[in-house]
Backbone as XML, in Angstrom:
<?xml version="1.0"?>
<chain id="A" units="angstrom">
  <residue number="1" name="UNK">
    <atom name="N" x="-60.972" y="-57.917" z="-25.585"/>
    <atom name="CA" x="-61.265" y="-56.512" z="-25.786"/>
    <atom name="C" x="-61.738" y="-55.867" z="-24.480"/>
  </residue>
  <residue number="2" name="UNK">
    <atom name="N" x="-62.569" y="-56.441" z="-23.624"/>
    <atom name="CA" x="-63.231" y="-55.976" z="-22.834"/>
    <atom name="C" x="-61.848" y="-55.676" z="-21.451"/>
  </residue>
  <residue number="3" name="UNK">
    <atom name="N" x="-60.712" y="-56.695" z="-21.715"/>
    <atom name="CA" x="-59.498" y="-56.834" z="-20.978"/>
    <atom name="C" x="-59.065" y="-55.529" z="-20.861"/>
  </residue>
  <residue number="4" name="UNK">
    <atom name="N" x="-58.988" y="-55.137" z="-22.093"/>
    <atom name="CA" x="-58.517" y="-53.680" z="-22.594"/>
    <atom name="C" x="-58.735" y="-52.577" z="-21.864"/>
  </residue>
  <residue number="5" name="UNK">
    <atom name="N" x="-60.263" y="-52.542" z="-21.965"/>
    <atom name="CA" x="-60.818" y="-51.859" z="-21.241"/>
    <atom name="C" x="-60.614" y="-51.660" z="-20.238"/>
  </residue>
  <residue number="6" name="UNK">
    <atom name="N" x="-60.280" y="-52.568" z="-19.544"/>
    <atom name="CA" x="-60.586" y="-52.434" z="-17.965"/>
    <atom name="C" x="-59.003" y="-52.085" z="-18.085"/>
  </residue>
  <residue number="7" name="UNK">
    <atom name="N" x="-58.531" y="-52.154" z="-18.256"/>
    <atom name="CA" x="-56.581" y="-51.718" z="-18.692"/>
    <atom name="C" x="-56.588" y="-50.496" z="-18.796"/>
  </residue>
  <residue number="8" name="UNK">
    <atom name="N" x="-57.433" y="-49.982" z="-19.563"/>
    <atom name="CA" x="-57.410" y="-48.548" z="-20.185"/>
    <atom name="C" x="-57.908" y="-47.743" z="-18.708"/>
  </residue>
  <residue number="9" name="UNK">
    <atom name="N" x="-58.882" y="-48.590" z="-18.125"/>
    <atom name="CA" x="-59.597" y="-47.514" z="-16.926"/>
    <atom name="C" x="-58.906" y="-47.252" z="-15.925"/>
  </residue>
  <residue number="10" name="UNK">
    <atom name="N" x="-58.057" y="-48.534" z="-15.825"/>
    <atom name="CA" x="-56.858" y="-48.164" z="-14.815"/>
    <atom name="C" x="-56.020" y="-47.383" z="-15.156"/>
  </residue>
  <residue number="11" name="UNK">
    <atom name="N" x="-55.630" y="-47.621" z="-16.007"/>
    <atom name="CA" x="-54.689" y="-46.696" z="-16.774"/>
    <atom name="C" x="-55.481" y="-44.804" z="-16.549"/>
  </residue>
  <residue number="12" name="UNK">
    <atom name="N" x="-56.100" y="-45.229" z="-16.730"/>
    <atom name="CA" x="-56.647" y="-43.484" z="-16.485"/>
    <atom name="C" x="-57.058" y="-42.929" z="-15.331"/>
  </residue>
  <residue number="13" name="UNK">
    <atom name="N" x="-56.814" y="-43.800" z="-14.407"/>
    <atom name="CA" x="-56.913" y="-43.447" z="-12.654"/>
    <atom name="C" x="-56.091" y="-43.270" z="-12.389"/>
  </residue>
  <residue number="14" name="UNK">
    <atom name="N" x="-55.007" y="-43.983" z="-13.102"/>
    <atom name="CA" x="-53.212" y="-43.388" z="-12.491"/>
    <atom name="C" x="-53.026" y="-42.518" z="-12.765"/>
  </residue>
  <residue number="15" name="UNK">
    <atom name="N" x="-53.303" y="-42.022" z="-13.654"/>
    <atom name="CA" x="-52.775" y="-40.754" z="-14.933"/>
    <atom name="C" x="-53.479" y="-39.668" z="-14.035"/>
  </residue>
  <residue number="16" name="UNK">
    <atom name="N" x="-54.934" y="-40.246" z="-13.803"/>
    <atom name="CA" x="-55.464" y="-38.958" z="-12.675"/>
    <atom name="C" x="-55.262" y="-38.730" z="-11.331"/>
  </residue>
  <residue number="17" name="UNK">
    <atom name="N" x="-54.756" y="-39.167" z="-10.656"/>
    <atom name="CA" x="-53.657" y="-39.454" z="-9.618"/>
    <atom name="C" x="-52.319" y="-38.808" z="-9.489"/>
  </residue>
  <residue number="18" name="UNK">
    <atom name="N" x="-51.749" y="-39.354" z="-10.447"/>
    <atom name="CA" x="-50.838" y="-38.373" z="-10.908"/>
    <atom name="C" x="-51.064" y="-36.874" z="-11.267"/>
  </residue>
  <residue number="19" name="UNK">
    <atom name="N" x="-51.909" y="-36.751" z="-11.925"/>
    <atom name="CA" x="-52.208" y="-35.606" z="-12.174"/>
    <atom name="C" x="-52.698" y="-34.539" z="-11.180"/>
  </residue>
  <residue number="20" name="UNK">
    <atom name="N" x="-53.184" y="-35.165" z="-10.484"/>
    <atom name="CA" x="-53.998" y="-34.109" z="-9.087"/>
    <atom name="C" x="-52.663" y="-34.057" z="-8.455"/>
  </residue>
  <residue number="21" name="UNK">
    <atom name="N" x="-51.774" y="-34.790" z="-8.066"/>
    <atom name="CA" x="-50.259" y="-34.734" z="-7.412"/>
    <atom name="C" x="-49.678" y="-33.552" z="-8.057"/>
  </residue>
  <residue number="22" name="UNK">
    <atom name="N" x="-49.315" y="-33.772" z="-9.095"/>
    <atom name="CA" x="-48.889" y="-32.131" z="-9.956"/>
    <atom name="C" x="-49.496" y="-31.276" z="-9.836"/>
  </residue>
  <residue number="23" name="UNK">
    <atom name="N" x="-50.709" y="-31.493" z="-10.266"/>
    <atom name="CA" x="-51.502" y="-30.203" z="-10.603"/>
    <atom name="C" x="-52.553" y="-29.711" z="-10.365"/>
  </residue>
  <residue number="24" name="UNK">
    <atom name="N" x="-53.359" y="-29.992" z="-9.021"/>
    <atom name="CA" x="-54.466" y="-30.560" z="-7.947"/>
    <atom name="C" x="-55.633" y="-30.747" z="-8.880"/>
  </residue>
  <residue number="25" name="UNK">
    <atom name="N" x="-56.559" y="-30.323" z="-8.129"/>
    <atom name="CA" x="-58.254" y="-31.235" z="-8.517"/>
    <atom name="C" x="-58.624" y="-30.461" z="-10.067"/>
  </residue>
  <residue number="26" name="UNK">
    <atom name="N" x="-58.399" y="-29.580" z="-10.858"/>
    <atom name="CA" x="-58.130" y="-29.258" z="-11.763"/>
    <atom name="C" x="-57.713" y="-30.501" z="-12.604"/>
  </residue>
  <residue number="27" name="UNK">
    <atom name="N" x="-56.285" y="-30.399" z="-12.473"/>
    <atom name="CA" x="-55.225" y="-31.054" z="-13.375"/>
    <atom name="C" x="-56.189" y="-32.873" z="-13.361"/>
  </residue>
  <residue number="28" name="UNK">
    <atom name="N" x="-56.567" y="-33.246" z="-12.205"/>
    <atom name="CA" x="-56.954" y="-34.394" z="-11.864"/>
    <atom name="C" x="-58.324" y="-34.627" z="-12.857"/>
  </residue>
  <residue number="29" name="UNK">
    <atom name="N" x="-59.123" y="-33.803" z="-12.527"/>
    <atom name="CA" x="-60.336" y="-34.362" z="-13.446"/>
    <atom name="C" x="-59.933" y="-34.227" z="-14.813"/>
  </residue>
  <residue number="30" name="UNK">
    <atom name="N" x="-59.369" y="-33.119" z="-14.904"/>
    <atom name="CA" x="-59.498" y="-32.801" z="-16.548"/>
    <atom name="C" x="-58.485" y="-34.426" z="-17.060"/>
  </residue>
  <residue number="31" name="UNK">
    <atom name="N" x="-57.787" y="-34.774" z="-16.713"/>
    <atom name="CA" x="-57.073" y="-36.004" z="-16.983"/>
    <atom name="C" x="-58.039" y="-37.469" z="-16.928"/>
  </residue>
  <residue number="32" name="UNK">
    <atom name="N" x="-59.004" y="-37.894" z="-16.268"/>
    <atom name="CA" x="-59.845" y="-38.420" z="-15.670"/>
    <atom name="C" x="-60.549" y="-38.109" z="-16.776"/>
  </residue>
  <residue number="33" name="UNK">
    <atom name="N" x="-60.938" y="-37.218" z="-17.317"/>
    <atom name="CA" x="-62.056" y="-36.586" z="-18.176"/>
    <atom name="C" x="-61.364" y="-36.981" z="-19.454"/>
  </residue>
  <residue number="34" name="UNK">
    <atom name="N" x="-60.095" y="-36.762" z="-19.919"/>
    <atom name="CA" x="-59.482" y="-37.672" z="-21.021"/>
    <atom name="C" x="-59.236" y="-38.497" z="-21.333"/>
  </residue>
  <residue number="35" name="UNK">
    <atom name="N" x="-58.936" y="-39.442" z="-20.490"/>
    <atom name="CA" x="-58.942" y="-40.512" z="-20.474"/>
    <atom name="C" x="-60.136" y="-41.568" z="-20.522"/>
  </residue>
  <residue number="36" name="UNK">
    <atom name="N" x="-61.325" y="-40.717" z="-20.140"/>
    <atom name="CA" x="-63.005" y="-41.515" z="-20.379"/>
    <atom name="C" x="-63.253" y="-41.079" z="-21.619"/>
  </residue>
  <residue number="37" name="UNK">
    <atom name="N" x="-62.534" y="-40.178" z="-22.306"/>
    <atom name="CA" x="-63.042" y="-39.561" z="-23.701"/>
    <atom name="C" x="-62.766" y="-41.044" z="-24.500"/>
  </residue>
  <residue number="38" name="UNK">
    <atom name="N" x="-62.117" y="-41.607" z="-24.128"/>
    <atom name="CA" x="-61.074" y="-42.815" z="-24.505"/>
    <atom name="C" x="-61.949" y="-44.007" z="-24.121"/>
  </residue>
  <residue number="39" name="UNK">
    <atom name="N" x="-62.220" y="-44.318" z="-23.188"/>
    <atom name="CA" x="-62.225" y="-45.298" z="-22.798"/>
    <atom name="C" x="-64.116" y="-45.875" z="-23.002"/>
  </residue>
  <residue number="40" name="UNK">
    <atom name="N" x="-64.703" y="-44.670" z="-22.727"/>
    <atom name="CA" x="-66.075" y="-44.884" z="-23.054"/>
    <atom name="C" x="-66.411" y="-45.410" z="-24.571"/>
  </residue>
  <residue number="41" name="UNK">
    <atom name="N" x="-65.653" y="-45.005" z="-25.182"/>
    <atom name="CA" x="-66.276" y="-44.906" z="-26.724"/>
    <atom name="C" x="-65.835" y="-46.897" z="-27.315"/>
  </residue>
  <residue number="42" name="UNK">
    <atom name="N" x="-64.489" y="-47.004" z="-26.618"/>
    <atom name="CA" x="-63.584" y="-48.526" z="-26.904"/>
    <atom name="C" x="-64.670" y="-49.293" z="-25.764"/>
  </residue>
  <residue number="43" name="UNK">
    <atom name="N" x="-64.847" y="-49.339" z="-24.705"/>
    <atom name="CA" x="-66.343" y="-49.815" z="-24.190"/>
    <atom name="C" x="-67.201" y="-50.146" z="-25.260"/>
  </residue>
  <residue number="44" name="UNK">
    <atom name="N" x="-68.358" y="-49.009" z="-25.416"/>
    <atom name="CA" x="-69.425" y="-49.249" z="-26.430"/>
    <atom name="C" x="-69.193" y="-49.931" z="-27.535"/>
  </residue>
  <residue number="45" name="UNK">
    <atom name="N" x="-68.067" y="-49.731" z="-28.405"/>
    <atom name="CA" x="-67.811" y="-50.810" z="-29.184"/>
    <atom name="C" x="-67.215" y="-52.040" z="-28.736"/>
  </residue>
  <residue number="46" name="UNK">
    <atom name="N" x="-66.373" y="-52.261" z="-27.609"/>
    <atom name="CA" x="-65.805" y="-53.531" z="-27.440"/>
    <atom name="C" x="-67.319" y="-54.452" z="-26.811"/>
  </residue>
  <residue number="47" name="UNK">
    <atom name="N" x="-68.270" y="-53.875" z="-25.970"/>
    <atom name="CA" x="-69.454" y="-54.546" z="-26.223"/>
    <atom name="C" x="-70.313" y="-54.622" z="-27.373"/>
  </residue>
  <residue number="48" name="UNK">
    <atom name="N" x="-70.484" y="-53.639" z="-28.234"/>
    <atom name="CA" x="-71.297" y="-54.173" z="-29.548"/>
    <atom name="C" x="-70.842" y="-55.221" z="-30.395"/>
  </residue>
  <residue number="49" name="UNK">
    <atom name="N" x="-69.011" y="-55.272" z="-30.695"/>
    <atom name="CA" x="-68.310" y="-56.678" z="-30.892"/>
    <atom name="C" x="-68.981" y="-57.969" z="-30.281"/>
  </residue>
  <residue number="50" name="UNK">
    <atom name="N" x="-68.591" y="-58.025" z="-28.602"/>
    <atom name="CA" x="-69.035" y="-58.978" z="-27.723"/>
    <atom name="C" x="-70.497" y="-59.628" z="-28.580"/>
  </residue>
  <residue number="51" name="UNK">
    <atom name="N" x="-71.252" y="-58.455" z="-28.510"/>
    <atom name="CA" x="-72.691" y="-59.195" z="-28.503"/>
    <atom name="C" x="-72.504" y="-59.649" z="-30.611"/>
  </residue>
  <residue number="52" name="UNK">
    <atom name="N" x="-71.953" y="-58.998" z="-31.519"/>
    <atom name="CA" x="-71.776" y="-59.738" z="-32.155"/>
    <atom name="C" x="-71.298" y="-60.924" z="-32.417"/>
  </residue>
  <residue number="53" name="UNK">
    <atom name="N" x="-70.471" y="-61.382" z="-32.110"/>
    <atom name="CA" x="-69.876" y="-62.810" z="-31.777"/>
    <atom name="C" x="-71.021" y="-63.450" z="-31.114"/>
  </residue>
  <residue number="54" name="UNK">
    <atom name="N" x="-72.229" y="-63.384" z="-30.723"/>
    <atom name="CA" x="-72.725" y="-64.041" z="-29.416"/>
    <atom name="C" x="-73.791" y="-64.752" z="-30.244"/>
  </residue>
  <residue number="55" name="UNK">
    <atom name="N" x="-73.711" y="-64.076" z="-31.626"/>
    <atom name="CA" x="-74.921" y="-64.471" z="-32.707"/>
    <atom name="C" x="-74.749" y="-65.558" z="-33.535"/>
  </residue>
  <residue number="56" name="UNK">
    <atom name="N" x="-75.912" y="-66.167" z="-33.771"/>
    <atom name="CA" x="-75.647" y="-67.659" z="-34.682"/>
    <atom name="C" x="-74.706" y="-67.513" z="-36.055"/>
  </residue>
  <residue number="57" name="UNK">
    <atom name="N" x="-74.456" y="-66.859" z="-36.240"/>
    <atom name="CA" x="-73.833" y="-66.189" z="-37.509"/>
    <atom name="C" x="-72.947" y="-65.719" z="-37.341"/>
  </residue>
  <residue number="58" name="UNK">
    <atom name="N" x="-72.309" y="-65.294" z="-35.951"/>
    <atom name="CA" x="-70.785" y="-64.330" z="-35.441"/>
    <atom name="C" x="-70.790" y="-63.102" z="-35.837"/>
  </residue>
  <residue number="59" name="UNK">
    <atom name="N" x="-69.844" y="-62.919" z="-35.965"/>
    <atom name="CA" x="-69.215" y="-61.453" z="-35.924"/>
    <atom name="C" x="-69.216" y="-61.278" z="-37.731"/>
  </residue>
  <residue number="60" name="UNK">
    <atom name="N" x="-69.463" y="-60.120" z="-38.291"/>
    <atom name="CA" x="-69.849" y="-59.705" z="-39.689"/>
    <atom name="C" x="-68.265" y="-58.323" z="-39.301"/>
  </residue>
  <residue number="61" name="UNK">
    <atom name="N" x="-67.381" y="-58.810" z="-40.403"/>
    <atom name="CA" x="-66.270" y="-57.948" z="-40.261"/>
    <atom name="C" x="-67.100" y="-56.281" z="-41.101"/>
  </residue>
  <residue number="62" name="UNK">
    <atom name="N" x="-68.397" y="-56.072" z="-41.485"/>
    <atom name="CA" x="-69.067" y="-54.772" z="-42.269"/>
    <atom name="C" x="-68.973" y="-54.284" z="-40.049"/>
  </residue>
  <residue number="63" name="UNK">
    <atom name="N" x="-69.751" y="-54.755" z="-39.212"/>
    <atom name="CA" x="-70.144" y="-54.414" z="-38.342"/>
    <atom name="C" x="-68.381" y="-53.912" z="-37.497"/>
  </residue>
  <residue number="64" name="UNK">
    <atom name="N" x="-67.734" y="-54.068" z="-37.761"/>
    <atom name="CA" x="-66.441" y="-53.979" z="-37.594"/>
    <atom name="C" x="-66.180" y="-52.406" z="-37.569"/>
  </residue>
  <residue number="65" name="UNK">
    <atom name="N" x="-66.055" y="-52.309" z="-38.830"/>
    <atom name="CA" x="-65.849" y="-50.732" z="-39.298"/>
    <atom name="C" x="-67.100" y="-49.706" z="-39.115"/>
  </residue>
  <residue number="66" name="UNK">
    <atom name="N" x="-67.871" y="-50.261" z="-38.887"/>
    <atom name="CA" x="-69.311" y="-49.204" z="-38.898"/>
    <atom name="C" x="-68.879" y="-48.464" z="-37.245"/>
  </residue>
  <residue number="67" name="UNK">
    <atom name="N" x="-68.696" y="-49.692" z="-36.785"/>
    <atom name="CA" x="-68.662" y="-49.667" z="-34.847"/>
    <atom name="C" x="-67.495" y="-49.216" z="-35.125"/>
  </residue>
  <residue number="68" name="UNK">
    <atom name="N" x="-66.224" y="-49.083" z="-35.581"/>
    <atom name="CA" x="-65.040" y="-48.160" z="-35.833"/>
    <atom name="C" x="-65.257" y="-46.835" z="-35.592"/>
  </residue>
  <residue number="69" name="UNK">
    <atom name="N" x="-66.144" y="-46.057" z="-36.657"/>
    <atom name="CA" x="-66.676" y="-44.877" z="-37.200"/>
    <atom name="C" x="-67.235" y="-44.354" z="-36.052"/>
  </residue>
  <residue number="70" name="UNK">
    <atom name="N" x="-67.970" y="-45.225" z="-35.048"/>
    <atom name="CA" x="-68.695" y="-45.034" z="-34.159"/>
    <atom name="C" x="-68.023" y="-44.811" z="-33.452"/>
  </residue>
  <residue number="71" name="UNK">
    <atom name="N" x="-67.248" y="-44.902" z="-32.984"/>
    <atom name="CA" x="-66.176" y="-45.026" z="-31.704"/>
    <atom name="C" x="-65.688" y="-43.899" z="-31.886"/>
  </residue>
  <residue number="72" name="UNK">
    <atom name="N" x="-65.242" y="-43.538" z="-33.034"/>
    <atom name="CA" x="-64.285" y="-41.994" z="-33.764"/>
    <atom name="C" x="-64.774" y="-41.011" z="-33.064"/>
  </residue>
  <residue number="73" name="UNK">
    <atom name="N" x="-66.610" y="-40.785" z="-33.889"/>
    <atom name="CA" x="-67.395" y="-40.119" z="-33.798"/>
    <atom name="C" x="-67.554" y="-39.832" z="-32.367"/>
  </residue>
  <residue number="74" name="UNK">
    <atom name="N" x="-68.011" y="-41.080" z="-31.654"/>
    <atom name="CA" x="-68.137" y="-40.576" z="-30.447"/>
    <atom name="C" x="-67.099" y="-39.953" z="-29.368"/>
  </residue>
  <residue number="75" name="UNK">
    <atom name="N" x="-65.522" y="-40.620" z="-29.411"/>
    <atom name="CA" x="-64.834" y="-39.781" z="-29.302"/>
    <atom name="C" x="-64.648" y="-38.416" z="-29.496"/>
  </residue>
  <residue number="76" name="UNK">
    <atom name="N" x="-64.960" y="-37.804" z="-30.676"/>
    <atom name="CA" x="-64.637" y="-36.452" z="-31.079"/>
    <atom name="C" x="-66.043" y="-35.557" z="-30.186"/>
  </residue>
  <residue number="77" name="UNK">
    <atom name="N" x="-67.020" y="-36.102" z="-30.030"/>
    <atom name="CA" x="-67.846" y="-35.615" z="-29.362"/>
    <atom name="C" x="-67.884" y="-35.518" z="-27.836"/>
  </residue>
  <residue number="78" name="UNK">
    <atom name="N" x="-67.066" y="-36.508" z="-27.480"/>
    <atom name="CA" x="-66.941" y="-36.489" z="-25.807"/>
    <atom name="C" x="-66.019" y="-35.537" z="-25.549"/>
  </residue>
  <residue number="79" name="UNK">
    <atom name="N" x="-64.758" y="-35.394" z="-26.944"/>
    <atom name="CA" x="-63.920" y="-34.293" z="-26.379"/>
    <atom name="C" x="-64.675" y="-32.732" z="-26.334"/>
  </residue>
  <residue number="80" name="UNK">
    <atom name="N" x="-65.444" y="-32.665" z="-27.351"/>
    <atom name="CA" x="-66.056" y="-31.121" z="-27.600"/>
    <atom name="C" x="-67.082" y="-31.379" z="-26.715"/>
  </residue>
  <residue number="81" name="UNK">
    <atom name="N" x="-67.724" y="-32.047" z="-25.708"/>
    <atom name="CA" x="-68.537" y="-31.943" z="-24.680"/>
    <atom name="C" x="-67.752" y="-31.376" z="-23.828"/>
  </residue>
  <residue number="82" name="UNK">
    <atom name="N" x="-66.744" y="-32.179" z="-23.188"/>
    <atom name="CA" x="-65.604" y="-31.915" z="-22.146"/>
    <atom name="C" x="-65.036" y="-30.629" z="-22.226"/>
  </residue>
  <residue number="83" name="UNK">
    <atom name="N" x="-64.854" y="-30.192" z="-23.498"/>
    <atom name="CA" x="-64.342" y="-28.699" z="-23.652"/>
    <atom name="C" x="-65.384" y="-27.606" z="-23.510"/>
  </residue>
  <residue number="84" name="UNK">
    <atom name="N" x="-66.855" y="-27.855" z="-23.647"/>
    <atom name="CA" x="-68.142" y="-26.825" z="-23.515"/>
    <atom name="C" x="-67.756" y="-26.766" z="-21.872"/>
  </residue>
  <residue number="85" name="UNK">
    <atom name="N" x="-68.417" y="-28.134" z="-21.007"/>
    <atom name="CA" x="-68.986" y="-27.895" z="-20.211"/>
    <atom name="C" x="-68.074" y="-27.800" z="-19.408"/>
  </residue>
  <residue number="86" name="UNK">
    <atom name="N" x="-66.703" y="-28.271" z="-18.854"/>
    <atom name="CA" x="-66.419" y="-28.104" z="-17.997"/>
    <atom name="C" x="-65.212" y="-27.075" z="-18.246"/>
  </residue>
  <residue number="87" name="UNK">
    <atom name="N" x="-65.616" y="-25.773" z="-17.506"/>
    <atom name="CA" x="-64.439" y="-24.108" z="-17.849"/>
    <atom name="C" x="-63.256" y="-24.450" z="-16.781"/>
  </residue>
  <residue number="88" name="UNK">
    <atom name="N" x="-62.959" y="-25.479" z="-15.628"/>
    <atom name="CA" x="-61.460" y="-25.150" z="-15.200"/>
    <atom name="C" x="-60.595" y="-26.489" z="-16.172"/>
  </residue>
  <residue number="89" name="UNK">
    <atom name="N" x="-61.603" y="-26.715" z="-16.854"/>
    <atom name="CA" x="-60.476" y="-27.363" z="-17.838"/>
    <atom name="C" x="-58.680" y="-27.570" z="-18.152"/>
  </residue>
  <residue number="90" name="UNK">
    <atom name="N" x="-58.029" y="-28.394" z="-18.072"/>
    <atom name="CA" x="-56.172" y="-27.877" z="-17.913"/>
    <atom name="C" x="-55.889" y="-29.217" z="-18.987"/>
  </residue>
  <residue number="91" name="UNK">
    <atom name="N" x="-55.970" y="-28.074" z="-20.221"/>
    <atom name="CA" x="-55.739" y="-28.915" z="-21.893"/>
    <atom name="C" x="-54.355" y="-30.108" z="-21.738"/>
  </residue>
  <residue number="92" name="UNK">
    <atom name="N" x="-54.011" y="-30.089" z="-20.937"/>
    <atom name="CA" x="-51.839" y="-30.418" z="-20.948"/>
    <atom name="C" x="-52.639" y="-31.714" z="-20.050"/>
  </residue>
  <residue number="93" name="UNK">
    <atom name="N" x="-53.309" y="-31.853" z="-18.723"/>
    <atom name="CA" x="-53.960" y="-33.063" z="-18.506"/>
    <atom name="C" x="-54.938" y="-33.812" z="-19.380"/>
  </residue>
  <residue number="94" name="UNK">
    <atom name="N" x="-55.643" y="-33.152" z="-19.985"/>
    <atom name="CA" x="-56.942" y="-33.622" z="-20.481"/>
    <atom name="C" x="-56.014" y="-34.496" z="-21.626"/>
  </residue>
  <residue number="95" name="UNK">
    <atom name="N" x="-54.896" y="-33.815" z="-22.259"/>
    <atom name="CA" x="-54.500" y="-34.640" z="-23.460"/>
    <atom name="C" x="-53.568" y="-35.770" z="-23.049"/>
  </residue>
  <residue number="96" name="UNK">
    <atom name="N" x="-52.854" y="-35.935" z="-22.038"/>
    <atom name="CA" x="-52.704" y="-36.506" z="-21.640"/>
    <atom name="C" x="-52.659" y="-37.579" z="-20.574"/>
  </residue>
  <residue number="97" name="UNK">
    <atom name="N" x="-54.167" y="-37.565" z="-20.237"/>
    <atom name="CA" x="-55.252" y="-38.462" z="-19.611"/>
    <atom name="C" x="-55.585" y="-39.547" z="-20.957"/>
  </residue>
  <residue number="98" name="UNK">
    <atom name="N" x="-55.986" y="-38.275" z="-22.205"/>
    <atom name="CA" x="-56.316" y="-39.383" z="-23.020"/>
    <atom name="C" x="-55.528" y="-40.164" z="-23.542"/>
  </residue>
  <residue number="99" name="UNK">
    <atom name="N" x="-53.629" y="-39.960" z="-23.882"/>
    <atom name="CA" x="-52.778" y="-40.359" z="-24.657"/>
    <atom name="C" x="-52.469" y="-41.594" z="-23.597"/>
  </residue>
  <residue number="100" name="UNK">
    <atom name="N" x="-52.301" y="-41.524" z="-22.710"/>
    <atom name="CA" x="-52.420" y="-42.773" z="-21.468"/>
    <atom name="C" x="-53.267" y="-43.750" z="-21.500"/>
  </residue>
  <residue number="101" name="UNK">
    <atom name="N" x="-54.602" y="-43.165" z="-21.690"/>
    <atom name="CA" x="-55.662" y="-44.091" z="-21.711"/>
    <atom name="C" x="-55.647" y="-45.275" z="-23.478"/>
  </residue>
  <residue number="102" name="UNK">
    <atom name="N" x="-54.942" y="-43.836" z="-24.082"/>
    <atom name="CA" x="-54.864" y="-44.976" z="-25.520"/>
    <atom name="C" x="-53.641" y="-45.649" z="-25.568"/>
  </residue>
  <residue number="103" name="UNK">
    <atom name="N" x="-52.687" y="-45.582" z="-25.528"/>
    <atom name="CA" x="-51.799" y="-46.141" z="-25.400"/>
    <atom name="C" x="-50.965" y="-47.412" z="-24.202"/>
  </residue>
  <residue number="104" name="UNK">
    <atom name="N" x="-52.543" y="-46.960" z="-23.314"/>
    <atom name="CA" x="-51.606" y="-48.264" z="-22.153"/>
    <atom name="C" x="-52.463" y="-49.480" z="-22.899"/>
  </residue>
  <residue number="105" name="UNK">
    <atom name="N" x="-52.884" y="-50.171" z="-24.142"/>
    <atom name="CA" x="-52.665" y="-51.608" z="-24.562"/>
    <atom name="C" x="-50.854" y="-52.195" z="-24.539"/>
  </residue>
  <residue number="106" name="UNK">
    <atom name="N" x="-50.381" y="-50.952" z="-24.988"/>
    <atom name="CA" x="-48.520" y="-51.174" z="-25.220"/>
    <atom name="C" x="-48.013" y="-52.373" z="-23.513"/>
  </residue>
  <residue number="107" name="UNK">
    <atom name="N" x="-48.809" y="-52.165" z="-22.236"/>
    <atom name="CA" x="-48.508" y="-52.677" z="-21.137"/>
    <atom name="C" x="-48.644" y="-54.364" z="-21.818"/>
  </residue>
  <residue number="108" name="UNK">
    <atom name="N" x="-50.115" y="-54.591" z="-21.861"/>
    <atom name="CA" x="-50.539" y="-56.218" z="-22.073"/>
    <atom name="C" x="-49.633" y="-55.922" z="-23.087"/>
  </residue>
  <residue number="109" name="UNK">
    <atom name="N" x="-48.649" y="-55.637" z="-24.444"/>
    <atom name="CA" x="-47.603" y="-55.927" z="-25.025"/>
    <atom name="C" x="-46.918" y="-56.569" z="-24.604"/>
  </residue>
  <residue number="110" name="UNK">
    <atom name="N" x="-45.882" y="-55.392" z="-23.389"/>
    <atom name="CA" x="-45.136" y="-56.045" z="-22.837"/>
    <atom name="C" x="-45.030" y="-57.415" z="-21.875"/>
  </residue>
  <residue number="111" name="UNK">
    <atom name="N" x="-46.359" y="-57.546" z="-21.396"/>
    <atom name="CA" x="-46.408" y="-58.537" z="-20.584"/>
    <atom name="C" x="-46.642" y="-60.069" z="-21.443"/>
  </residue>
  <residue number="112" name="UNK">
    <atom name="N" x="-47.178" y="-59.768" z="-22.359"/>
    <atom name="CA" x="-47.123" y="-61.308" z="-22.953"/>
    <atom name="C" x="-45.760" y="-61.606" z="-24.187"/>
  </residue>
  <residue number="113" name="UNK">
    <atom name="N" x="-44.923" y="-60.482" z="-24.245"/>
    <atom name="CA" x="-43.559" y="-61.177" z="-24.876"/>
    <atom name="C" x="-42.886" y="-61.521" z="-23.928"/>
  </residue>
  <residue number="114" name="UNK">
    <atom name="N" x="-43.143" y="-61.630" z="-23.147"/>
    <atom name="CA" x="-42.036" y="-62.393" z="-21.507"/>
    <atom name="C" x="-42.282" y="-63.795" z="-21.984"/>
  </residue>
</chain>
């Protein structure tokens, strides 16, 4: 999980990279900024997992879905932060900072059906 992560963060440096190339320091953060909407929240839970497993007792599949909910939640809140505070905002990066950031697990896909 934590693999992921670090997959996902790359994944969202390219995307912001790319994005400042198109569409300069604008286009760049706001992409950067979607892609952490993403990536922070799969963090906090892919460590609250970690430290479950770490317990004499393991991982409780209830703690599963709670830390699910959590992740949602906090997602939906990082996006409506991102949309208050920062006004040069450019919606067309930001959503697709984040659709990058969720979707590059599909890479480790491809690489382990080889």
């Amino acid at each position: 999980m934590l693999r992921l992560v670090s997959l996902q963060m790359m994944a969202t440096v390219v995307a912001g990279v790319i994005a400042g190339l198109l569409g300069g320091w604008s286009a760049m953060f706001s992409a950067v900024l979607g892609g952490l909407c993403c990536v922070v929240p799969n963090g906090v839970m892919a460590l609250r997992l970690f430290a479950g497993t770490q317990k004499p007792g393991g991982a409780n599949p209830a703690t599963f879905f709670i830390w699910e909910f959590v992740k949602i939640a906090l997602t939906l809140a990082l996006l409506v932060l991102v949309a208050r505070v920062y006004h040069d905002l450019n919606w067309l990066a930001l959503l697709v900072g984040f659709i990058v950031a969720l979707k590059s697990y599909i890479i480790l896909l491809f690489r382990h059906s080889q």
